[in-house]
N, C-alpha and C positions, 0 to 999 in steps of 0.2 A: 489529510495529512499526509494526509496522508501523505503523505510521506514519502516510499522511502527502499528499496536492498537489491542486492545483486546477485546471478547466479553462475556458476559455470556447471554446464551440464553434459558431459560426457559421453557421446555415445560412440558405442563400438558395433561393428558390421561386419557379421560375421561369416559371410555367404562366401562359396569358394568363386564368385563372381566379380568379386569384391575389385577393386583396382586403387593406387592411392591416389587422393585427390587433392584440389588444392584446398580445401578447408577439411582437415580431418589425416591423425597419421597410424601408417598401418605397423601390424605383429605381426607376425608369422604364427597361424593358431597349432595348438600341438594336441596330436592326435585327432581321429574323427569325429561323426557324428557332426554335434553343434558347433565343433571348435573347429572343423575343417577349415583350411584355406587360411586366405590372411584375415586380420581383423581391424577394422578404422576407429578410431577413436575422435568423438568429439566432443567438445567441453560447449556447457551450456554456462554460465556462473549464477554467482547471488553475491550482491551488496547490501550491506543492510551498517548500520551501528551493532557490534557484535561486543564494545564494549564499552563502556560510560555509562552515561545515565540514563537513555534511550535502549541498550541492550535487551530490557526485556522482550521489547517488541522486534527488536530485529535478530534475535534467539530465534523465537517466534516463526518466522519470516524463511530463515535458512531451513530450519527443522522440517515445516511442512514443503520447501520444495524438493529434500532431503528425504520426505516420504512416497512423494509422488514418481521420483526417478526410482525410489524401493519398489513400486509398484508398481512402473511399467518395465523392468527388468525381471520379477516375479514372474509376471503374466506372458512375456515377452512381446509386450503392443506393438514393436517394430521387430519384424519376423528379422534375423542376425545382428540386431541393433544393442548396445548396455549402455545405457546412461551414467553418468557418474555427475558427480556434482562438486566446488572449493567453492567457498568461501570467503569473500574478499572486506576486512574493514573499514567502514570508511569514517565512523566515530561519528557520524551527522555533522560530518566539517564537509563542505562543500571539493575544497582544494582535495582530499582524500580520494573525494569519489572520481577528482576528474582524474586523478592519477590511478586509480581505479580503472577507470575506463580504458584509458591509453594501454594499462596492461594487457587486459583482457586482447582489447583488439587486437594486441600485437602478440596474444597467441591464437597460429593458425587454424586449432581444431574448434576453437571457440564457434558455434554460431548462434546460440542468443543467450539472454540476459535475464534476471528476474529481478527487480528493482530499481531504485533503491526507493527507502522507506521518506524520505525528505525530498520536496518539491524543489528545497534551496539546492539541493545535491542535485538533482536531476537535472537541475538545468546549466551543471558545469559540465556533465558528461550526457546530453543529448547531441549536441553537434560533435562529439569524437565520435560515437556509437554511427552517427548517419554517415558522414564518411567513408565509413568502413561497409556501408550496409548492413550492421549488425542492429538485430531489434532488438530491444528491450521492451519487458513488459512486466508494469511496477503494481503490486498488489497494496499499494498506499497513495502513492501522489493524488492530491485533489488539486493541487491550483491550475483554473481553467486553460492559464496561456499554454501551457507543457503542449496539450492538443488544439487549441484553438485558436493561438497566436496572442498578441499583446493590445489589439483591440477587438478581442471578444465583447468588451463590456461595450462597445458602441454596436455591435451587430455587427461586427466583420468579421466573422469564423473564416480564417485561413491556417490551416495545420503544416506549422512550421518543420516538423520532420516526419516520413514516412516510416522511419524505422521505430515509432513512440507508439506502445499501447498502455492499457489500463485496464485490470480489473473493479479497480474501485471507482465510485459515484464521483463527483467534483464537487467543488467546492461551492459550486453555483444550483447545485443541487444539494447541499447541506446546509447552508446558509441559509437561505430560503425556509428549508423544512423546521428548522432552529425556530426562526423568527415566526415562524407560524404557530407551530409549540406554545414559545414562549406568551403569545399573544391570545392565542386563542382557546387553548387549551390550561396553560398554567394562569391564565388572566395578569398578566403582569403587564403594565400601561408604560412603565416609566422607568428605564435600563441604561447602566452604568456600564460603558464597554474600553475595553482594554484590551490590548495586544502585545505583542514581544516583537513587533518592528522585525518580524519576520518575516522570508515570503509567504508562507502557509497562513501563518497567524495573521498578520497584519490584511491579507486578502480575505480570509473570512468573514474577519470582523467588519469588512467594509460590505460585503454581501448581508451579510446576517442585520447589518445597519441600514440599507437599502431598501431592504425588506420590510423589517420592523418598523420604518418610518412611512413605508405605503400602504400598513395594513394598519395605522393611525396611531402607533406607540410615538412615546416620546423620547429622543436619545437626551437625557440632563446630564451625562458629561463622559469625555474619553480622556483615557491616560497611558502610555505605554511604561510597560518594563524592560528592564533586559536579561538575558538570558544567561541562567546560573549565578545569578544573583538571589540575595535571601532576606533583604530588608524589602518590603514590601507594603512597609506602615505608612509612606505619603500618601502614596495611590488609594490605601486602606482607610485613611483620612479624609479623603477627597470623596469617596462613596459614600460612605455614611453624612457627610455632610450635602452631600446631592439628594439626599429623598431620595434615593432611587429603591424601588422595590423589588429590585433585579441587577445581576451583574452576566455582562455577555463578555467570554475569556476568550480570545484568540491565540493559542499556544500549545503547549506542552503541560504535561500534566507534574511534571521537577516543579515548574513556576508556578500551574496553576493551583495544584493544590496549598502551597504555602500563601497564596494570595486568596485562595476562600478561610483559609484560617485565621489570615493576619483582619480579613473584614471582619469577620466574624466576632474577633475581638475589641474591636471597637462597639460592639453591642447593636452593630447594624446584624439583624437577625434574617437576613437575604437571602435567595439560591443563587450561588454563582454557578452558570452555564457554559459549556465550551463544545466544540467539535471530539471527532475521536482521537485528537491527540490527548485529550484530559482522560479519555476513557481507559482506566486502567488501575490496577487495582492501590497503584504507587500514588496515583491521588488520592486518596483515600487516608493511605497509613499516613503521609505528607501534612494530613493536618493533623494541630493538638484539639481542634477544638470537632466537636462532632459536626460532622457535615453533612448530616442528611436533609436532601429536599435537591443538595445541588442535582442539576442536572449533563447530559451529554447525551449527542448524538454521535451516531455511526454507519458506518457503510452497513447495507445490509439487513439481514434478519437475523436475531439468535443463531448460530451456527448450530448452539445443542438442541433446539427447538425444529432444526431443519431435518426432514428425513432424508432428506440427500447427503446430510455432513454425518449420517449414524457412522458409515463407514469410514469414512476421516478418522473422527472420534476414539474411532475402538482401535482403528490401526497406528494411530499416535499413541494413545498411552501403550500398546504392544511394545512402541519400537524401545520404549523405554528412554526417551529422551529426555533429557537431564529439567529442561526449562517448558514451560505450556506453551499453545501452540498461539497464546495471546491475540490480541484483535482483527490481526492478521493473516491469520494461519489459515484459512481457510482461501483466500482468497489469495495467498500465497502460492497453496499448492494448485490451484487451478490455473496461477499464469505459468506454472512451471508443469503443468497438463498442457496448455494451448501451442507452448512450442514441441512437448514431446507430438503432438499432434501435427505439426506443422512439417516436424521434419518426418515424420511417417507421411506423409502426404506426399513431399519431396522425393525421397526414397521409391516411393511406388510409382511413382510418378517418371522416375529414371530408373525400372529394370532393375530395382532393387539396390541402388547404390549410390551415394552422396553425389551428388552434380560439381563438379569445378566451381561453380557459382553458389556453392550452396548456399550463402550468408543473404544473399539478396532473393533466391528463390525461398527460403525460409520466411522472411519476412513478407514476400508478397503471399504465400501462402499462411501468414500468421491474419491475414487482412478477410480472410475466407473459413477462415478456424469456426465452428458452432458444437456446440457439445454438452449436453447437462454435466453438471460439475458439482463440486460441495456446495457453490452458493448459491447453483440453479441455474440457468439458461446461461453457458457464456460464449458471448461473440461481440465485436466489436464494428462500431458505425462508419462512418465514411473520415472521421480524428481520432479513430483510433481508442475514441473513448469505449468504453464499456456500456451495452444497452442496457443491464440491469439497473435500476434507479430504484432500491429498495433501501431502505433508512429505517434505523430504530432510534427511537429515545429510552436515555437507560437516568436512571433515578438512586440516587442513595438510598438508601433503606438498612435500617440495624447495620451499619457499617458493609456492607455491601451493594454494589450497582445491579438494580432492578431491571427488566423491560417493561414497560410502562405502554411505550406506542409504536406499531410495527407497521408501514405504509410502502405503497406504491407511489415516486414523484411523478409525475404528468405534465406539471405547466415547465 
């Protein structure tokens, strides 16, 4: 889903070496020591949905790139460098983000991006971002074209922008692991699939379809909904008269949870299944009827299970931040790690001080980035994708989401 948010991230260089450039503007520092000389400022950002229905996760999203800029100003990871970080809305409306985008780009200390949390957003403010040579790099987008063009699905991986990364797995590596789950592990032969006629959702649900019907299941019928709508009883009708002994969601967890409910009550006693947009604790409360068995997949491993994320962890609840670091957060603050990395690489790389070109030497140096992170190995392949392919399946249980199965993908 992944989704989805944006970052601006600040930093300031503070070396009396310093000079102004054209990505990044300077102060005049006051007094010695650290503060000598002038100081450069450059904004990195974060987009995300900060408020609607989606907010919790792009709360989420900002927070933890909001802690990683706390943490390499703390330590000082770029020797006269401070990070800062805004903020920017985009409500998981596409038109937001591209206006989003335009912004950013047309401030000059900007030089990269952390999101946004929606594939549909992403792909209105990818080609503003390239342009500009500004990278972005989104701890949620799965839909495979963002890095591998519009015919991935026939074998022609060509990566439409240079300036696009990812932390998170794709959708072609979730889908897959869904449908395997579902098949081989929960034993379910015969699935009811549904989408929100989104780009996220509606792409899933054709992977996870794909799948499930080459490992011998049987798809008995699909239906879409749409999005922030709350009657849900045709489609809920349509299930339960299908036999199916399984339901696969392609969506958000606003819809999806109200459409395991509304099956449910039709007395079809099913697990409806989704990717990690369902994953969240709003599907959950969303339904009246108890939902346990549904299931969901997600990027990654348990973050509290990881002893790389202890330190996240404990330094998030520190910071005192108002919302949890939700599905996200982890993988948030490691793309908002990869470019504080990117531009220390830059930096040292130019004598200590921002390049004229910084937005393009940023991003070819985000392409070279490796570094253990919260979520464990992060560097990215020749699209920009992300090499970790680590997925869990998470399980209701007493009204809470379990981890059930935690894998490495391969094929």
């Amino acid at each position: 889903m992944r989704h989805r948010s944006l970052l601006i991230l600040t930093s300031v260089l503070t070396t009396g070496a310093l000079t102004l450039t054209a990505c990044g503007s300077r102060d005049e520092g006051k007094g010695g020591g650290d503060n000598a000389g002038g100081t450069t400022t450059v904004v990195i950002g974060v987009d995300a949905p900060l408020t609607g229905s989606l907010s919790a996760l792009g709360q989420g999203i900002k927070n933890s790139v909001d802690l990683a800029v706390q943490t390499a100003n703390k330590n000082k990871e770029v020797p006269g460098v401070t990070f800062k970080i805004e903020g920017l809305d985009d409500q998981a409306v596409p038109a937001s983000g591209q206006a989003n985008a335009t912004k950013l780009v047309g401030n000059k200390d900007v030089v990269g991006v952390v999101g946004p949390l929606n594939s549909g957003v992403s792909q209105q403010m990818q080609g503003v971002f390239a342009a500009a040579n500004l990278a972005q790099v989104s701890p949620a987008n799965t839909n495979p074209s963002l890095s591998q063009g519009d015919n991935w699905g026939k074998g022609d991986f060509k990566r439409p922008f240079k300036t696009y990364f990812r932390t998170a797995a794709t959708d072609v590596v979730q889908g897959k692991f869904a449908a395997q789950y579902l098949f081989k592990d929960a034993g379910k032969k015969k699935v009811f699939v549904v989408d929100d006629k989104q780009t996220y959702g509606a792409g899933l649900a054709t992977i996870f379809s794909d799948e499930f019907k080459r490992l011998g299941g049987q798809i008995v019928g699909t239906d879409h909904v749409t999005v922030k709508e709350t009657d849900f009883s045709s489609t809920a009708d349509k299930v339960k008269a299908s036999g199916a002994d399984s339901v696969y969601f392609g969506g958000q967890y606003p819809e999806g949870g109200l459409l395991s409910d509304q099956i449910k009550k039709t007395g079809a006693k099913i697990p409806t299944m989704g990717g990690d947009g369902i994953y969240d604790p709003a599907f959950i409360s969303a339904s009246g009827e108890a939902n346990d068995g549904d299931l969901a997949t997600s990027i990654g491993y348990p973050v509290e299970k990881l002893p790389t994320a202890k330190k996240f962890i404990e330094d998030y609840n520190a910071a005192g931040f108002k919302d949890p670091y939700a599905a996200y957060g982890g993988y948030s603050y490691d793309a908002g790690w990869a470019i504080i990395q990117a531009v220390k690489a830059v930096v040292a790389a130019n004598g200590g001080k921002l390049p004229s070109d910084a937005r393009a030497k940023v991003t070819e140096a985000l392409g070279k980035v490796s570094f253990d992170g919260v979520t464990g190995k992060v560097s990215f392949d020749e699209y920009g994708d992300t090499t970790n392919k680590q997925l869990t399946v998470y399980k209701v249980q007493g009204g809470k989401w379990v981890d059930v199965k935690s894998d490495t993908f391969n094929q």
